[in-house]
matplotlib code that plots the C-alpha trace (Angstrom):
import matplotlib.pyplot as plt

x = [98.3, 100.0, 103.1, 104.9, 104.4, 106.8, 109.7, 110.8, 111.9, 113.6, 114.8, 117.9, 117.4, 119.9, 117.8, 114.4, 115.3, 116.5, 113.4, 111.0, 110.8, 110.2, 107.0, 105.8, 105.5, 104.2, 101.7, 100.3, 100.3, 97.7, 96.2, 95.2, 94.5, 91.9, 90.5, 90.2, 89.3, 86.4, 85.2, 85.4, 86.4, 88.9, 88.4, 91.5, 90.4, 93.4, 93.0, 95.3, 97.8, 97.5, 101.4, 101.7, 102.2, 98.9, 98.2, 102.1, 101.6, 98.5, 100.2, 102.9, 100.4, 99.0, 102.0, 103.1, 100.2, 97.7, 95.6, 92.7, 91.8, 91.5, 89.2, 90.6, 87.4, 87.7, 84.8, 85.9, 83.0, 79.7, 77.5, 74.4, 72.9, 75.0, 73.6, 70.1, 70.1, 71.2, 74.8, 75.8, 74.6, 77.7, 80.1, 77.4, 77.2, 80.9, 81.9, 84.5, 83.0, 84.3, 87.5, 88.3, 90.4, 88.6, 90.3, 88.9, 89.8, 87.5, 85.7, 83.2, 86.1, 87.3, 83.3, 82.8, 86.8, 86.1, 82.5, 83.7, 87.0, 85.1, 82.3, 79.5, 78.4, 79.6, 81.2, 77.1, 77.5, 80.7, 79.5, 77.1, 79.2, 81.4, 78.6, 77.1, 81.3, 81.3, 78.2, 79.0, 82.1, 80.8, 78.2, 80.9, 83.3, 79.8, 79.4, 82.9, 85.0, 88.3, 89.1, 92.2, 92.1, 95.6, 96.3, 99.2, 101.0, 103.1, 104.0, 103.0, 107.0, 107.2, 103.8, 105.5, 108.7, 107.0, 104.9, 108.0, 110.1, 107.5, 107.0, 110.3, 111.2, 109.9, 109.7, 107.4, 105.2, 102.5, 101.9, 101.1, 97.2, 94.4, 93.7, 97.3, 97.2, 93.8, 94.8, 97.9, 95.9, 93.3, 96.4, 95.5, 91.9, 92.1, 94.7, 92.8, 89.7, 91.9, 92.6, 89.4, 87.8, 91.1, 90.3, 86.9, 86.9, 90.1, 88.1, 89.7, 87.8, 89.2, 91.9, 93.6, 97.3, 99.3, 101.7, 104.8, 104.9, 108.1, 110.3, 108.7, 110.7, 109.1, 105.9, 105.7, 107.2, 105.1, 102.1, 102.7, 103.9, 100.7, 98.5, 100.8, 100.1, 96.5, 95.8, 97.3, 95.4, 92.2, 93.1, 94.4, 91.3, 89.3, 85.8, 83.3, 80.5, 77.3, 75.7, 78.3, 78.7, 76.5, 73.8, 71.7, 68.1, 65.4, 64.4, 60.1, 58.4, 55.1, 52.5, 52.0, 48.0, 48.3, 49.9, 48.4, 45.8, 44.2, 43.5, 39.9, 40.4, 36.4, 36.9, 35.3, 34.3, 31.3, 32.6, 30.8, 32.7, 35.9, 35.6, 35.2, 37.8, 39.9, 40.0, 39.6, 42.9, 44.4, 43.6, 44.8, 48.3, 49.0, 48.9, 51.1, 53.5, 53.5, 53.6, 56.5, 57.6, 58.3, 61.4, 63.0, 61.6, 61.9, 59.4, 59.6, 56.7, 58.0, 55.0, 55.5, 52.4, 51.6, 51.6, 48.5, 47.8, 47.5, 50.8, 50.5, 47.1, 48.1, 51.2, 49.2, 46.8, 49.2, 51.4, 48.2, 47.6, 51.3, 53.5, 55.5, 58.6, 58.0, 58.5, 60.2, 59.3, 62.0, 60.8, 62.8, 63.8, 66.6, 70.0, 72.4, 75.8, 76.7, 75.1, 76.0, 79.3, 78.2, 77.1, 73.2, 71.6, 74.2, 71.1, 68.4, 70.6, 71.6, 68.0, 67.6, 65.6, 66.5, 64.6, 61.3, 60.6, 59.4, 60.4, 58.5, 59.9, 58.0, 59.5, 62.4, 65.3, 62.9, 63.9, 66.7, 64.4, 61.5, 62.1, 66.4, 65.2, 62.7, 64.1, 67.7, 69.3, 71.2, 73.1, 70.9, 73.4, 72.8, 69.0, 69.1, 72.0, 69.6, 67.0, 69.6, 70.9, 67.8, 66.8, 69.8, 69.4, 65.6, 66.9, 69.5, 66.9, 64.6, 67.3, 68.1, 64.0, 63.1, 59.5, 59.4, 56.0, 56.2, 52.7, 52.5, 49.5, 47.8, 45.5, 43.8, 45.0, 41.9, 42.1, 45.2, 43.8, 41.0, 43.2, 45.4, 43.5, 41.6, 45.1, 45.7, 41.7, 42.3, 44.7, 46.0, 46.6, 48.5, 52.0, 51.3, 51.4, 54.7, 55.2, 57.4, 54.1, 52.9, 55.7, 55.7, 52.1, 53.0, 55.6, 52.7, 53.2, 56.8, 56.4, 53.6, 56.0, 58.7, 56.5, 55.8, 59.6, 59.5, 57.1, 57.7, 61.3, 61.7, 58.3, 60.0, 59.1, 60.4, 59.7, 56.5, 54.6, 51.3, 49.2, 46.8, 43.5, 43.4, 41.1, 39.0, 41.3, 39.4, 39.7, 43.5, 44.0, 42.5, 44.2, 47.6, 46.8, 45.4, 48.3, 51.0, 49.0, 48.7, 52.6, 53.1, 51.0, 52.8, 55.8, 55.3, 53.9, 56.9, 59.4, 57.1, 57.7, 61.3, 61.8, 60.1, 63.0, 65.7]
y = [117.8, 120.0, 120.5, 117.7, 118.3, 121.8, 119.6, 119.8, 116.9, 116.5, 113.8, 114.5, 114.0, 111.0, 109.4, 110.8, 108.9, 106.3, 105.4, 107.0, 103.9, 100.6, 102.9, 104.0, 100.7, 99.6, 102.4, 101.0, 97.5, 98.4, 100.8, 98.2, 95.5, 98.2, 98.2, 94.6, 93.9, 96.4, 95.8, 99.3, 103.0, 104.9, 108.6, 110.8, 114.0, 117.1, 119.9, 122.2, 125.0, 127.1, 126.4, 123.3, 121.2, 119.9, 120.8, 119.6, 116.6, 115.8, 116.2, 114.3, 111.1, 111.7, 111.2, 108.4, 106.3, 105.6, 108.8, 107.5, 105.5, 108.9, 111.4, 114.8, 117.0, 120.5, 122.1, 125.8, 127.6, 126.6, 126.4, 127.6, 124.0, 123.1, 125.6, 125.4, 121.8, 120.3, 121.0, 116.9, 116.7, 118.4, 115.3, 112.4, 113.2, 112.7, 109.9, 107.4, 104.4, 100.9, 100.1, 103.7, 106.7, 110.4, 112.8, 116.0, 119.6, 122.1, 119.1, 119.2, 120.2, 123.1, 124.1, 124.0, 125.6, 128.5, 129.4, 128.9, 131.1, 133.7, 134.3, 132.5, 130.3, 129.9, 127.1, 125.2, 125.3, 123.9, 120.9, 120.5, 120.3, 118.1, 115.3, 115.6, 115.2, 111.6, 110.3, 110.8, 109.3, 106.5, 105.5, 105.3, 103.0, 100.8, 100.6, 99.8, 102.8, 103.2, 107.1, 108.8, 112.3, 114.7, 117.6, 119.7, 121.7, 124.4, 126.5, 130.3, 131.4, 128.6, 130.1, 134.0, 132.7, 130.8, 134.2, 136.0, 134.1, 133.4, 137.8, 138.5, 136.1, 137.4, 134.1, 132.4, 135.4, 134.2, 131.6, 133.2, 133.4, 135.8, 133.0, 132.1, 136.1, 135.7, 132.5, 134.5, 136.8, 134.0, 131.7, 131.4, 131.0, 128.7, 126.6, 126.4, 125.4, 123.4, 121.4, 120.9, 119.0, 116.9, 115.9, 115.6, 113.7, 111.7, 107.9, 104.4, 103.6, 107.3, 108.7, 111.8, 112.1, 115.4, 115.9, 118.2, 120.4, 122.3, 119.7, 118.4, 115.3, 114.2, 115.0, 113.2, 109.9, 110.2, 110.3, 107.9, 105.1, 106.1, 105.4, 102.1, 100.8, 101.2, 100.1, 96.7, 96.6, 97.1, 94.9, 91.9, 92.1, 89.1, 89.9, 89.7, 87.3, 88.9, 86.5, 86.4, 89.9, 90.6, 93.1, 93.9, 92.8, 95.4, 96.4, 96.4, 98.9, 99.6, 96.9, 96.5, 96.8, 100.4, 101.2, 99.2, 97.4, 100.7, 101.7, 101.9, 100.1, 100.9, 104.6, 105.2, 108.0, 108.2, 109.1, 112.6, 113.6, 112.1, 114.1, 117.6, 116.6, 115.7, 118.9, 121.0, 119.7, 119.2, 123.2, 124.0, 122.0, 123.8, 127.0, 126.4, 125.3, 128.8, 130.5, 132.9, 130.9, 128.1, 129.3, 128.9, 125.4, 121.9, 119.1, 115.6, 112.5, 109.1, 106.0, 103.0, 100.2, 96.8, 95.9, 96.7, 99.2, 102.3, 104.2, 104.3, 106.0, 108.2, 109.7, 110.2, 112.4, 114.3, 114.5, 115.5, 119.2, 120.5, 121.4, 119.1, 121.1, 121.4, 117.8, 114.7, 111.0, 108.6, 105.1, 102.8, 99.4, 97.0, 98.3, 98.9, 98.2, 101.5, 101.9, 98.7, 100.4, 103.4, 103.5, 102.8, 106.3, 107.9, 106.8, 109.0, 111.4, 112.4, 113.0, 115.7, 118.5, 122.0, 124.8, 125.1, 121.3, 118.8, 115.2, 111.5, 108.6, 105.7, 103.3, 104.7, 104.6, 102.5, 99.8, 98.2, 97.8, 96.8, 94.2, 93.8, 92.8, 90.7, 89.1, 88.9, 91.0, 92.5, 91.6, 92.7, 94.4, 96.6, 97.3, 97.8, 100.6, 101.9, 103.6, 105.9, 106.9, 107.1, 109.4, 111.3, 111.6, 113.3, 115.4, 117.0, 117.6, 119.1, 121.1, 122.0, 123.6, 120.2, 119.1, 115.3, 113.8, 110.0, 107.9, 104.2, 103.0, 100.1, 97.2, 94.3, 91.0, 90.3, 93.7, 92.6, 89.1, 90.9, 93.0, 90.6, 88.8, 91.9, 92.3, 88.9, 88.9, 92.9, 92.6, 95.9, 95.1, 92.1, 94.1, 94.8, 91.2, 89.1, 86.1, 88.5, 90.1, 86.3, 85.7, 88.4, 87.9, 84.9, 86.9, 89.2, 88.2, 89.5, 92.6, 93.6, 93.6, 95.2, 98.3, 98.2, 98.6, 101.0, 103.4, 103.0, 103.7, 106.4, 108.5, 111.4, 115.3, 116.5, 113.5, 111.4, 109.0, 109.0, 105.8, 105.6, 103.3, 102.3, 100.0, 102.8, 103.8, 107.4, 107.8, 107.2, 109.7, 112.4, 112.0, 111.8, 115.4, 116.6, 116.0, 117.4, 120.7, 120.8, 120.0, 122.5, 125.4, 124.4, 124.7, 127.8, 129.2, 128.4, 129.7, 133.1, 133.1, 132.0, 135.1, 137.4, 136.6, 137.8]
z = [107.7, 105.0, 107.5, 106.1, 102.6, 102.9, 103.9, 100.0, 99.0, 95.7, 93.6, 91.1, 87.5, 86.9, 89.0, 87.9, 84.3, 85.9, 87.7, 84.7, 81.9, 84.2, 86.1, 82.9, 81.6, 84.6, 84.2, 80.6, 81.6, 84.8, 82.3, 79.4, 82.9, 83.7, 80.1, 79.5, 82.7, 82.8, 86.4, 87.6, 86.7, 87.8, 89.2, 89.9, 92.1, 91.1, 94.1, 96.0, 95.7, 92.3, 90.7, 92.6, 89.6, 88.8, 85.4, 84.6, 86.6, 84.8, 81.3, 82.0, 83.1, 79.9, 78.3, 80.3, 79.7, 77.0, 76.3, 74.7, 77.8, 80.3, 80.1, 81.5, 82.3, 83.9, 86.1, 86.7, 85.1, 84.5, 81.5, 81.2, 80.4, 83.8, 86.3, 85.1, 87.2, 90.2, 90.8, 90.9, 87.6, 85.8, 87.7, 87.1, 83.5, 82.8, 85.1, 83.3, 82.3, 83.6, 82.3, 81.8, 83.8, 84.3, 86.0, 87.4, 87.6, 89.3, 91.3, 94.1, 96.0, 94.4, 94.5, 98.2, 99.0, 96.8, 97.9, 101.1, 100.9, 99.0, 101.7, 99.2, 102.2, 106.0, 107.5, 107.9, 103.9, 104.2, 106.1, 104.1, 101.1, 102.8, 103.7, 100.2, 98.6, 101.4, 100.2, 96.9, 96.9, 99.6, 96.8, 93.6, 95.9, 96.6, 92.4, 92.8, 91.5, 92.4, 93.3, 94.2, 95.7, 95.4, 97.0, 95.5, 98.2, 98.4, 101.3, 101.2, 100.6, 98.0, 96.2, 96.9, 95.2, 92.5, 91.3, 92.1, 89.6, 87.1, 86.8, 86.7, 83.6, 80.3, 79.1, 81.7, 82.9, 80.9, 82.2, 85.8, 85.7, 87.6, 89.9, 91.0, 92.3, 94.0, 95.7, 96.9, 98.5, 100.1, 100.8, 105.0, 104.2, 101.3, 103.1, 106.8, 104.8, 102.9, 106.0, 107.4, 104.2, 104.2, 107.5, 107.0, 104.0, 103.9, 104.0, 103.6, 100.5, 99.0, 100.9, 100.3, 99.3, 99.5, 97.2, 98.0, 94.3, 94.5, 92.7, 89.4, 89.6, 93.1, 92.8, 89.0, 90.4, 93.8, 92.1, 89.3, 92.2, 93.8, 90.8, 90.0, 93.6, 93.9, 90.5, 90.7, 94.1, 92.6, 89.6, 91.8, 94.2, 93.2, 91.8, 94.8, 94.8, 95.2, 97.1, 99.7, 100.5, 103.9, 104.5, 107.9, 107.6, 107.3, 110.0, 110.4, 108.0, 108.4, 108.3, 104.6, 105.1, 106.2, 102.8, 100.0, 101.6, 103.4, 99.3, 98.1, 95.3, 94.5, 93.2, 90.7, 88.3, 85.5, 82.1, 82.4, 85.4, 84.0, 81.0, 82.7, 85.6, 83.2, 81.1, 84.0, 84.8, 82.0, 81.7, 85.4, 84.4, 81.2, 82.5, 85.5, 83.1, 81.6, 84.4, 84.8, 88.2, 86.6, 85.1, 88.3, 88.7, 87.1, 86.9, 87.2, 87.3, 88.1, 87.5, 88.5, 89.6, 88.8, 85.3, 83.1, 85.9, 83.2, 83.5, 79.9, 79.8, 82.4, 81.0, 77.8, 79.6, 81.2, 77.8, 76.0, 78.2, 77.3, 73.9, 73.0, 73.3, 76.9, 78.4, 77.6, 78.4, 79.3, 79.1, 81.6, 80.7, 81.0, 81.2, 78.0, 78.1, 78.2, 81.3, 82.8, 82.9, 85.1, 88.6, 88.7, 88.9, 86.5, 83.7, 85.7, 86.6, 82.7, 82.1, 85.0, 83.1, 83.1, 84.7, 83.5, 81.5, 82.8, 82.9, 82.6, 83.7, 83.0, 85.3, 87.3, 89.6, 92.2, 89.6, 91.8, 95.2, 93.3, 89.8, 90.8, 94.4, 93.5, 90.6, 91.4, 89.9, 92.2, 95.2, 98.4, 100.1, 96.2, 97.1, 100.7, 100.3, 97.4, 100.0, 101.3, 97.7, 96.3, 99.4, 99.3, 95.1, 95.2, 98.6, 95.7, 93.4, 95.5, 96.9, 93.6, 92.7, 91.2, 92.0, 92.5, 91.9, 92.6, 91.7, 92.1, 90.5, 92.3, 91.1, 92.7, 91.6, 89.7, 87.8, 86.5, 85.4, 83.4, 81.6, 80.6, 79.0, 77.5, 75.5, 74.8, 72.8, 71.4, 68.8, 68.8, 72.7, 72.0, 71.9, 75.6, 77.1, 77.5, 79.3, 81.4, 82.8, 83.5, 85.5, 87.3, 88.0, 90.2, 92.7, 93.3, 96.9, 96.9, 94.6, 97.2, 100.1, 97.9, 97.4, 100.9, 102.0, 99.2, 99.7, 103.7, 103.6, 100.3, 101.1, 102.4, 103.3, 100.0, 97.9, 99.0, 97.2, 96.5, 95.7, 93.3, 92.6, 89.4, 89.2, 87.6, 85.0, 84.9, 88.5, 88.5, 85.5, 87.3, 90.5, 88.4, 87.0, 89.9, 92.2, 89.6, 89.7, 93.3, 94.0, 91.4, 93.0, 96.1, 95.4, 93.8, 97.1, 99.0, 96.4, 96.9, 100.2, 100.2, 97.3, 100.0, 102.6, 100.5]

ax = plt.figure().add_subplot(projection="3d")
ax.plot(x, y, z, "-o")
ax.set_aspect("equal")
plt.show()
């Protein structure tokens, strides 16, 4: 693969500034197309050879085109804040927004070549790396992004001659850095490993282009005619109806009585039980938050359930057992603008906690296959393809120390009836009922079967659901608690034993 990129190729400067002022122009115009068309985002991938050119090639672009519209991020070293969470989170959180161009130093790339090269993981680690990088990517094309992926080459004599001349010039020494050396050192091993992830990862919907970096001129041009082409195919591409684009039916899930309807929607508990369960775990939860092993941890409680079904209530008792500064609650409603123009979970990913808090969602990221699927307001090939990211999204967390606790909390029909119109009579209720909650009240049918395919198809080993019956409002409360403390104290067991085997 990288053979042909050490043939050299050069391109004389006449010709360079020849060729320079009609591409950059053609450059802006695509660039403000892209802004005021605002259908997608742009994501430029920069990996390969260290004094290839990428950093000069990057500038240059900047300079070419309209810098206020691209966001250059760089990923070498990681925060504190970044490696107390999942490693995806440090990319999620700056992805360019619709209409906008990031480009990315240090990328998931550079992560999985170095560890690899440097002995961090073996070549299992590697493939795993490489399926997370393709699902990643296979997810932002879905949302619609547009990514291109460069790898800047140089042969090992062109990297030898390049440090060579670079030490031996007064001028320029400077600018040879501690990881151009180390790479000359791991050249064979960075470049073989190199290869394989090329391979591996080169996809029509983000393929990989090597760039040949010994002659400036070239490899500027080559890229820019790279990023002219595939922006004016994107931008050309008529928008894609929704309800046109094809998706394979479900296939059966589980017989929807086995799941909702095998609930005992009569548990109950008296309101002297409720009171000592309830403190008892209250008590139990607030000391496992304090305990020393949940440093290495990070918490999080997704509610959803039919509406009037007491995710309020519940959340309050949980909220009530735990300082303040130790959890947040992130209330989930109806997409803002600002994250209309990201890929879906980029909104639940940014509120990942850090080791040791905890994190509420009150509604969730089950928001597509549930209210988008049943109202319409998303495509179906959107909410069928959701399983597998959402799957793949809790498998990083968990991966990652995160505890995933997921409750729906279940009513009967008539439950729902009553309490309705309890907050329609109780004034201070009143701000709880909307004609929304009638409406949806009459696709109770198709909300049923939506949890079903839900729960069926997103209950998982490391991220299962648990239903709750909340007809009794006490009852549901203490199982809420009661299951956060024992996934809690499991998870701490395991991490014990994991800790054991190093």
């Amino acid at each position: 693969m990288f053979e042909s990129a050490e043939i050299g190729h050069a391109i004389d400067k006449d010709t360079y500034d020849a060729e320079v002022p009609a591409l950059r122009e053609a450059l802006l115009e695509a660039q403000f197309e892209l802004q005021q068309q605002g259908r997608f985002p742009v994501i430029v991938l920069i990996n390969g050879i260290e004094g290839a050119g990428k950093g000069e090639t990057v500038k240059l672009l900047n300079e070419w085109m309209d810098p206020r519209l691209i966001e250059v991020r760089t990923f070498d070293q990681q925060s504190d804040e970044e490696l107390a969470r999942p490693p995806a989170w440090r990319y999620w959180r700056l992805l360019p927004a619709k209409g906008r161009m990031g480009i990315f130093f240090g990328n998931w790339y550079s992560q999985m070549l170095q560890g690899r090269v440097h002995g961090r993981f073996k070549d299992p680690g590697l493939d795993q790396a490489i399926g997370g990088a393709e699902r990643l990517e296979k997810m932002l094309c879905d949302e619609g992004a547009l990514i291109f992926k460069f790898w800047f080459h140089l042969s090992k004599k062109q990297m030898k001659n390049r440090l060579k001349a670079l030490r031996d010039d007064p001028l320029h020494s400077w600018r040879i850095s501690p990881l151009d050396w180390q790479q000359s050192e791991t050249y064979d091993r960075f470049v073989r490993f190199g290869e394989r992830v090329l391979r591996r990862t080169s996809r029509d919907y983000a393929p990989w282009y090597v760039i040949e970096g010994v002659d400036a001129h070239y490899r500027s041009l080559t890229v820019g005619k790279i990023l002219l082409e595939g922006l004016h195919a994107a931008l050309s591409r008529p928008k894609v109806n929704p309800d046109r684009v094809s998706a394979a039916p479900l296939p059966p899930s589980i017989d929807q009585l086995s799941l909702l309807g095998s609930l005992d929607m009569s548990q109950r508990l008296d309101k002297a039980d409720y009171e000592e369960q309830l403190i008892t775990e209250q008590a139990r939860l607030s000391g496992l938050m304090r305990d020393k092993r949940m440093r290495k941890h990070a918490l999080v409680a997704v509610f959803e359930g039919n509406d009037a079904a007491g995710k309020g209530g519940a959340i309050r008792r949980v909220a009530a057992a735990l300082d303040p500064r130790q959890y947040r609650i992130v209330p989930i409603a109806a997409p803002t603008e600002e994250e209309r123009a990201q890929p879906y979970l980029w909104r639940f990913w940014r509120h990942i906690p850090a080791r040791g808090k905890f994190t509420v969602f009150d509604r969730s990221w089950y928001g597509r296959v549930l209210v988008e699927r049943v109202e319409g307001f998303c495509a179906k090939a959107d909410w069928m393809r959701a399983y597998g990211e959402i799957n793949d999204f809790e498998e990083q967390l968990s991966d990652a120390r995160v505890i995933v606790v997921k409750f729906w909390l279940a009513i009967d029909k008539q439950t729902q009836l009553e309490r309705f119109q309890e907050r329609e009579e109780i004034p201070f209720k009143r701000f709880k009922i909307t004609e929304d909650d009638w409406r949806n009240r009459e696709k109770w049918d198709d909300y049923r079967a939506a949890v079903g395919d839900m729960v069926d198809r997103t209950s998982t080993e490391v991220s299962a659901w648990t239903l709750v019956e909340a007809n009794d409002k006490r009852w549901a409360r203490v199982k809420v608690l009661r299951t956060i403390n024992q996934a809690l104290e499991a998870a701490f067991v395991r991490s014990d034993k994991q800790d054991k085997k190093k």
